[in-house]
C-alpha positions in Angstrom: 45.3 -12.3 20.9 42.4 -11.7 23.3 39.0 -10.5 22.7 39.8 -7.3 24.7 42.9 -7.0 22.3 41.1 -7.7 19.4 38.4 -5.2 20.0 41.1 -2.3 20.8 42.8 -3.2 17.1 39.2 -3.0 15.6 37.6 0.4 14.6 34.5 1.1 15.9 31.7 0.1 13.3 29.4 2.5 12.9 25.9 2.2 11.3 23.5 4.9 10.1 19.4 3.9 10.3 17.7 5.3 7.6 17.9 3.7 4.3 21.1 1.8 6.1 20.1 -0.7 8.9 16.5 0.0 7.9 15.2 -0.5 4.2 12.5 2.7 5.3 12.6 6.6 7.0 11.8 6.3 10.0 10.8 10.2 10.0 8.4 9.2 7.2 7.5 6.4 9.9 6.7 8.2 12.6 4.9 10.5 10.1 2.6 8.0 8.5 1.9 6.5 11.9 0.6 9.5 13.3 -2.0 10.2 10.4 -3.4 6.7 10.7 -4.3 7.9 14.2 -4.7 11.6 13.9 -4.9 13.6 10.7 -3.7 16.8 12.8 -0.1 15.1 12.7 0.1 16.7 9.1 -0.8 20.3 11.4 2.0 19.5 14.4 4.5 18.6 11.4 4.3 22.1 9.4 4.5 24.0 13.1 7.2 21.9 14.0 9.5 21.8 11.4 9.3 25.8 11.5 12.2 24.8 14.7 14.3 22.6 12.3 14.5 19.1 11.2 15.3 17.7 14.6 12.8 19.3 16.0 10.3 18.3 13.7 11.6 14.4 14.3 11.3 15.2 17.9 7.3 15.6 17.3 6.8 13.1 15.3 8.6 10.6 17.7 6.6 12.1 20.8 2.9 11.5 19.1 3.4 7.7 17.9 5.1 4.5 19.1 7.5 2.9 16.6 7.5 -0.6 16.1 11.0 -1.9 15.4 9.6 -6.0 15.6 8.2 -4.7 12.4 10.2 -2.6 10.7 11.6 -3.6 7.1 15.2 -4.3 8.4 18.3 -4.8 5.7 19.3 -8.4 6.6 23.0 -8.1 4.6 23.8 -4.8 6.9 22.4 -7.0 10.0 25.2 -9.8 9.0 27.6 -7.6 8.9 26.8 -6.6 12.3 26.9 -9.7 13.4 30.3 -10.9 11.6 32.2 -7.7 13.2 30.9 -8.2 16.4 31.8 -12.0 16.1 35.2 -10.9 15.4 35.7 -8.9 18.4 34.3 -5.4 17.6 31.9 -3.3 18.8 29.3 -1.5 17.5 27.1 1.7 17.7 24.2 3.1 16.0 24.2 6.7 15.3 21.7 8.0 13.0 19.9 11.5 12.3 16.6 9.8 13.5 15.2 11.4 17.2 17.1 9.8 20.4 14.6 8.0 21.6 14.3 5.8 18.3 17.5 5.2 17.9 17.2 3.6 21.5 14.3 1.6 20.6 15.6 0.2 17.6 19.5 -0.8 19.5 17.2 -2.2 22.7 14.7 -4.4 20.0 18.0 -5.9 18.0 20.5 -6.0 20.9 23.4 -5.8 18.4 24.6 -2.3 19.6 26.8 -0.7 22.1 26.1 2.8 22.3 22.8 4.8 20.1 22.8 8.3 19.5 20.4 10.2 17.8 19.2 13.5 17.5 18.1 15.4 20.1 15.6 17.9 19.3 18.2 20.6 18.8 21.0 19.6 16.8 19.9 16.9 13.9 22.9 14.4 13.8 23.6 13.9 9.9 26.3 14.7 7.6 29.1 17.1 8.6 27.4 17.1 12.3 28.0 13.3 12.3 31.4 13.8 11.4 32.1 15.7 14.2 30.4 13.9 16.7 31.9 10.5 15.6 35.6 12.2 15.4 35.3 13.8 19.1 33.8 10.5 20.1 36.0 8.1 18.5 38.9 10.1 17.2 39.6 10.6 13.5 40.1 7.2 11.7 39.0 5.7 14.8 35.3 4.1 13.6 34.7 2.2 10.5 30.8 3.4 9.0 28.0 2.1 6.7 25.5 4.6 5.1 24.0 4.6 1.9 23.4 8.2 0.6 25.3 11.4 -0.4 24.9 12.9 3.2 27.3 10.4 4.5 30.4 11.3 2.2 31.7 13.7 5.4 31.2 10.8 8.1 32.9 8.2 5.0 35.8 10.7 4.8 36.5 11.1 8.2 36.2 6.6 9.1 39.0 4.6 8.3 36.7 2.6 6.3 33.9 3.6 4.2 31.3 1.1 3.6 28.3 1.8 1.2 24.5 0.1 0.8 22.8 -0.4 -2.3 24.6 3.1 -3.3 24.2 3.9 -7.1 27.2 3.6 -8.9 28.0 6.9 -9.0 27.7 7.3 -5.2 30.0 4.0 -4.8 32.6 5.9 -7.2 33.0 9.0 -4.8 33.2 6.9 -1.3 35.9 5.4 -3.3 37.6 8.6 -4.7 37.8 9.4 -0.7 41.1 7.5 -0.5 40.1 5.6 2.5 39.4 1.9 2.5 35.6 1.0 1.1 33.5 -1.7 0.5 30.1 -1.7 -0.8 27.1 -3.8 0.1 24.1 -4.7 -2.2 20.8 -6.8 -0.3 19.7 -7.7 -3.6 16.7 -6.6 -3.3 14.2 -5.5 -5.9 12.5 -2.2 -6.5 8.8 -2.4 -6.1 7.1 0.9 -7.7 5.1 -1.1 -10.1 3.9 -3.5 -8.0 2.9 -0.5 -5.4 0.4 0.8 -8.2 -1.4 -2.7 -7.8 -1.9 -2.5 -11.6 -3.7 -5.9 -11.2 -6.6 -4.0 -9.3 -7.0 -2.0 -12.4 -9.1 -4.6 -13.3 -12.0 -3.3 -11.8 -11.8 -0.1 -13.6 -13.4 -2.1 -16.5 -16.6 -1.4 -15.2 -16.2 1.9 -16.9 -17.3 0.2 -20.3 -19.8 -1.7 -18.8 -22.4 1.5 -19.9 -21.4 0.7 -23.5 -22.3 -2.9 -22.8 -25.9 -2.3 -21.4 -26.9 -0.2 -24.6 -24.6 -1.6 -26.8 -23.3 1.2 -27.9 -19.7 1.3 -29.2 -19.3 4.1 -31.7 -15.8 5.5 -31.6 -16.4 8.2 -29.5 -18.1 6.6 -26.8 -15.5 4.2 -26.5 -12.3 6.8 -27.0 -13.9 8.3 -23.9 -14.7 5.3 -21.9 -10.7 4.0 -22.6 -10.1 7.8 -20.9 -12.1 7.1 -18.1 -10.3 3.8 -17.4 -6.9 5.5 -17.8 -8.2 8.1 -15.6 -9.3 5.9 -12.7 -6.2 3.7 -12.8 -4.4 6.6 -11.6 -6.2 7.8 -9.3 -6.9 4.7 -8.0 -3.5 3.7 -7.5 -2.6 7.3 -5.7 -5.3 5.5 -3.7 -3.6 2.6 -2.9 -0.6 4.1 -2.3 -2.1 6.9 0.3 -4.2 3.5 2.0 -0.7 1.4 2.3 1.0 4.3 3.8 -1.7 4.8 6.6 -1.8 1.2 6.9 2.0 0.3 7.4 2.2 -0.9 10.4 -1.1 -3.0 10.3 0.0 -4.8 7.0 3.6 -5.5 8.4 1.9 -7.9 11.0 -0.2 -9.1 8.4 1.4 -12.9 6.8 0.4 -11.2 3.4 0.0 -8.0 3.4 3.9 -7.5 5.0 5.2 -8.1 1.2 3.3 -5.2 0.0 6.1 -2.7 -1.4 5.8 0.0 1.1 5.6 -2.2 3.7 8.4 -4.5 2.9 10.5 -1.3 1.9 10.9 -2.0 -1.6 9.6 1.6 -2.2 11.0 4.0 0.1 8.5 5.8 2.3 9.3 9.2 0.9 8.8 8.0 -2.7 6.0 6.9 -1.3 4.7 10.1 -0.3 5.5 12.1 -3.7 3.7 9.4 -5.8 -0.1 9.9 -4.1 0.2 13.5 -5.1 1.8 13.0 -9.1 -0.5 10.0 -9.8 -3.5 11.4 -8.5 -2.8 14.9 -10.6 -2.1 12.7 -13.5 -5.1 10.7 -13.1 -7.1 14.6 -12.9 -5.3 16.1 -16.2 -6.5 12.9 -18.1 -9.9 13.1 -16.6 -10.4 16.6 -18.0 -9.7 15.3 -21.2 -13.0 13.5 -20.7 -14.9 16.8 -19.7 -15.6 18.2 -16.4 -18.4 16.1 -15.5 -16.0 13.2 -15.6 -13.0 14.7 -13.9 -15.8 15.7 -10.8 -16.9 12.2 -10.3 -13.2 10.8 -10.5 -12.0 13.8 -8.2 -15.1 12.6 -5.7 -13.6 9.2 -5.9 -10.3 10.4 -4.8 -12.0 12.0 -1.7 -14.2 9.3 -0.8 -11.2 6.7 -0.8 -9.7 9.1 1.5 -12.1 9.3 4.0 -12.7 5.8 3.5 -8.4 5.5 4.2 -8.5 7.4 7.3 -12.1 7.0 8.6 -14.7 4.7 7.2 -12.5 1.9 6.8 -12.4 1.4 11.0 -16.3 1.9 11.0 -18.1 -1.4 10.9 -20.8 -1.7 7.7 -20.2 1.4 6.6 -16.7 0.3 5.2 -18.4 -2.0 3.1 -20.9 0.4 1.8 -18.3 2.7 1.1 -16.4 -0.4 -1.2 -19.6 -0.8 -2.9 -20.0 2.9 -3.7 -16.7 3.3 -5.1 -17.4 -0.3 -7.3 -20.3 2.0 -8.2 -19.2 4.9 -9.0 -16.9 3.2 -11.6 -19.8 2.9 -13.7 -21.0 6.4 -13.3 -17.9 7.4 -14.6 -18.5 5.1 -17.7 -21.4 6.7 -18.1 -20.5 10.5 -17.8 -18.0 10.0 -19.9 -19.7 8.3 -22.7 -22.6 10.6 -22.2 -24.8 7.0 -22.1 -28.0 7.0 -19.3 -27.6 4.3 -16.9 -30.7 2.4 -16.0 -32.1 2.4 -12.5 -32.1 -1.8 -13.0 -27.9 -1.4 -13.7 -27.4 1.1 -10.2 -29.4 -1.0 -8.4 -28.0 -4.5 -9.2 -24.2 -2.9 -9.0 -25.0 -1.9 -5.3 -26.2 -5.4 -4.2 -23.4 -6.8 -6.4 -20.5 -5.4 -5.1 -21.7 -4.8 -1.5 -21.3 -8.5 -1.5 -18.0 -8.6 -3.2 -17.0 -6.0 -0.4 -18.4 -7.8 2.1 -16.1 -11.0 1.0 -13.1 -8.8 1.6 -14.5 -8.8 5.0 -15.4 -12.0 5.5 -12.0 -13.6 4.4 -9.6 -11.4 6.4 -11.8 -12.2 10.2 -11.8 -15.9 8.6 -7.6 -15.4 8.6 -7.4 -13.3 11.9 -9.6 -16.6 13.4 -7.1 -19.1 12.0 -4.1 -16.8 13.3 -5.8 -16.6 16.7 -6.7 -13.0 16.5 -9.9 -11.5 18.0 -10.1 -8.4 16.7 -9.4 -6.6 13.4 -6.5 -4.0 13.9 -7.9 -0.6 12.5 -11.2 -2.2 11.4 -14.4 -2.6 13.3 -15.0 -5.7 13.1 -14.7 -8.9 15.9 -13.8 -12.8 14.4 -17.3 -13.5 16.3 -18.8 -11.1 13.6 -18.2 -13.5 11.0 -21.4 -15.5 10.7 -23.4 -12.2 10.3 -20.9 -10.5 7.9 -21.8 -14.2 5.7 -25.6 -13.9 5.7 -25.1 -10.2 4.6 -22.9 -11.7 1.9 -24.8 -13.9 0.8 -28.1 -12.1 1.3 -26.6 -8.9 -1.1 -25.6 -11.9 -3.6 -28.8 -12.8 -4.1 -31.0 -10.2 -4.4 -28.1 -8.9 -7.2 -29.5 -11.7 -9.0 -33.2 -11.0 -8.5 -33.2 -7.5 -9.3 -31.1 -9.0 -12.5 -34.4 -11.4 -13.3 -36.4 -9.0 -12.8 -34.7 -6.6 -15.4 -35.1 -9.5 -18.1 -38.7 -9.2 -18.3 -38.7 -5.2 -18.8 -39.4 -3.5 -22.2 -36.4 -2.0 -22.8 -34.5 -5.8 -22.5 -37.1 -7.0 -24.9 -35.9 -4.3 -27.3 -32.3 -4.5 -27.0 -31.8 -8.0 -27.0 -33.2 -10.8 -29.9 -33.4 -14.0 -27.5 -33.4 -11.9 -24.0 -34.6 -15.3 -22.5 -31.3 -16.5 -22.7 -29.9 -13.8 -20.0 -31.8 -15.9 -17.7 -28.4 -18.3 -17.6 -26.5 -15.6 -16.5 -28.7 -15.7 -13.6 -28.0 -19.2 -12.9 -24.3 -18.6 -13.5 -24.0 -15.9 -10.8 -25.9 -17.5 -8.4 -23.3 -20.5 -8.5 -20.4 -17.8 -8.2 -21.7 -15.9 -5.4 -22.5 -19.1 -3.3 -19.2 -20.5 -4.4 -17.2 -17.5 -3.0 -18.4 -17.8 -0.3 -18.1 -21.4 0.7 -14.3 -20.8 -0.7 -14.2 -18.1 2.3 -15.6 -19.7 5.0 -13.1 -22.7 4.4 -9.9 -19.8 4.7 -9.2 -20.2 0.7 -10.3 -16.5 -0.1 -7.7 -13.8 -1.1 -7.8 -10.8 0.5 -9.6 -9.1 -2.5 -12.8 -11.6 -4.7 -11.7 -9.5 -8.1 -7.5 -10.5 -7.4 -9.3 -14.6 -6.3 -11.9 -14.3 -9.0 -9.1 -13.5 -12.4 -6.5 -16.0 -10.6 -9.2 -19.0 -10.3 -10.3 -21.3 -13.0 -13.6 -21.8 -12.1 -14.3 -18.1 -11.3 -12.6 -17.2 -15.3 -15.2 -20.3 -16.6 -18.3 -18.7 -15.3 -17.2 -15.1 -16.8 -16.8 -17.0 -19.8 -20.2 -17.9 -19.8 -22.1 -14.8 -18.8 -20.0 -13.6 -22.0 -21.4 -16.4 -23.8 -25.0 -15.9 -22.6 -24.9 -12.3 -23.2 -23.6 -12.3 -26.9 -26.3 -15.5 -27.6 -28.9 -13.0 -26.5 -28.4 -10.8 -28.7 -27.4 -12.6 -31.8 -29.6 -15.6 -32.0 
């Protein structure tokens, strides 16, 4: 049999985009893109989708370009391309996604005969792509993968259904259709957890450190402060969410950053979408349990981490600031909650403190963008040849953490809270090791893109926490 005979004898295969050949929306896609650039995209969307979904898809497609090198693409769906092809068939993309996508994506992988999308007008999904594929193809004529219920029409109407990473239920009703099925799995794991970055939670323990500086733990105080934490762990992780949604595209070029969950498409985009919204009201309803004075400063952190998400984080210095502020405001919430003063000495040596720790973050990703051969930041505003300054203000800010730190020894109020307060004077010593230590671990590429992830994965970093616990609790005790 010849290859012209064999592809004649084959059904066409036909494969669906969304949530099918790609493990993402790339309405959501287009979406997202636009905001990183323009927040009016959220403005265009609502006056667009007043004409219909295809028309909304139409919009979205017009104000960004995709990126299909990038996209999160479903490598068992790409083999099976491959193997029917191999075999002598032929395939076509068809998806609900706007025209000029679909053309994008089938020029980029080169796997596809035909693409058709929607086209502004008519949105190409369910019982629409049933009818398009039967006038096209002719009934039975066109074997189809999708993965949702809004394919059932297009699997009845193929002469084989195929199915990816359906639920079982959904794999029980392409079967019920009476046609010959198959169903696919990629294997690949869900990532909502991991999208929360509950290990950056670890920063909200700066909500106790009030308690700490007037050791104060009544029950109260520290009921409150444990609602503070709660509190700021959601709404920092609708944060993180909302900052790797804007960021999609910049983290899937990133060697790292392209395993993030969103990025990677172990958390659909739309799921995505819902959880900056419900984490960030759960985060609210637990703050008012604190009192409104605490759900204000955790709702101004919400907006600050915005602007810093869509705006500040492409304006150079000011980014870090802003990462120092919202380090800072941590302890303000500690304190409002607990009702505890903070000192001018604690403000003042968080804000040196964690500029520096921002200014790491910095520092190590132009150190990676040099190694990589990049000269500029994407959506930053930052050059590689900025690296030597962005050091000195590291190390600069480390420092004079620690003076204002030595100076606070020799106040009054140390003098009364602590029995041997000459002791504190080795967690001096101890930080200034750290801070010149982290950065001498960035300059030679060894840094994580984060010093609190680096700092509770190193041994050396845990050692020296150990002993400014050490010092601390000698000082008082002894």
């Amino acid at each position: 049999m010849t290859a012209k005979d064999r592809r004649d004898e084959m059904p066409v295969l036909v494969v669906d985009l969304d949530g099918t050949l790609i493990r993402s929306d790339s309405l959501y896609e287009t979406f997202w893109a636009g905001m990183s650039e323009d927040w009016g995209t959220a403005l265009s969307a609502l006056s667009a989708l007043t004409n219909g979904r295809a028309a909304l898809k139409r919009s979205m497609a017009g104000r960004t370009v995709l990126e299909p090198e990038h996209l999160p693409y479903n490598q068992v769906v790409l083999d099976y391309i491959r193997d029917w092809r191999e075999a002598g068939g032929q395939a076509v993309l068809v998806t609900a996604a706007d025209q000029s996508i679909a053309t994008s994506i089938a020029t980029h992988l080169g796997l596809f005969d035909e693409a058709h999308g929607s086209d502004g007008e008519h949105n190409l999904k369910g019982e629409a792509k049933a009818r398009f594929l039967e006038e096209r193809f002719g009934p039975q004529g066109f074997a189809y993968i999708g993965d949702s219920k809004a394919d059932l029409p297009v699997w009845k109407a193929a002469a084989k259904a195929i199915s990816v990473d359906a639920p079982p239920a959904l794999q029980r009703q392409v079967t019920a259709l009476g046609n010959e099925s198959e169903h696919l799995a990629s294997g690949v794991k869900p990532g909502y957890l991991a999208a929360l970055r509950p290990h950056q939670w670890l920063k909200n323990v700066l909500v106790f450190v009030p308690l700490f500086a007037a050791q104060s733990f009544t029950g109260m105080h520290v009921i409150h402060a444990i609602l503070a934490f709660i509190a700021f762990s959601l709404v920092s992780s609708s944060g993180y969410v909302l900052n790797d949604l804007m960021d999609l595209r910049a983290d899937r070029a990133h060697p790292r950053k392209c395993k993030r969950p969103l990025a990677a498409g172990r958390v659909p985009i739309a799921h995505g979408t819902m959880m900056v919204p419900l984490l960030l009201l759960a985060g609210l309803l637990v703050a008012m349990l604190g009192g409104p004075a605490l759900l204000g400063v955790i709702f101004g952190y919400f907006v600050l981490t915005t602007i810093y998400s869509t705006w500040l984080k492409q304006r150079a210095v000011a980014d870090i600031g802003t990462l120092a502020g919202l380090y800072t405001l941590r302890i303000i919430a500690g304190s409002v909650a607990t009702g505890l003063d903070l000192t001018v000495w604690l403000l003042a040596f968080s804000m040196f403190f964690f500029f520096a720790l921002a200014a790491v973050k910095r520092l190590a990703e132009l150190v990676d963008l040099e190694k990589r051969g990049i000269g500029t930041a994407k959506r930053r505003g930052y050059y590689v040849d900025d690296a030597p300054l962005i050091s000195q203000m590291t190390t600069a800010s480390g420092y004079i953490s620690v003076l204002v730190l030595a100076l606070y020894i020799n106040t009054f109020a140390v003098q009364e809270l602590y029995t041997a307060p000459w002791i504190l004077w080795g967690i001096c010593l101890v930080l200034m090791y750290w801070i010149s230590r982290v950065v001498l671990v960035t300059h030679r590429g060894k840094m994580e893109d984060d010093p609190i992830v680096y700092a509770i994965r190193d041994r050396t970093s845990l050692v020296c926490i150990l002993l400014v616990v050490a010092f601390a609790v000698a000082a008082s005790v002894l």
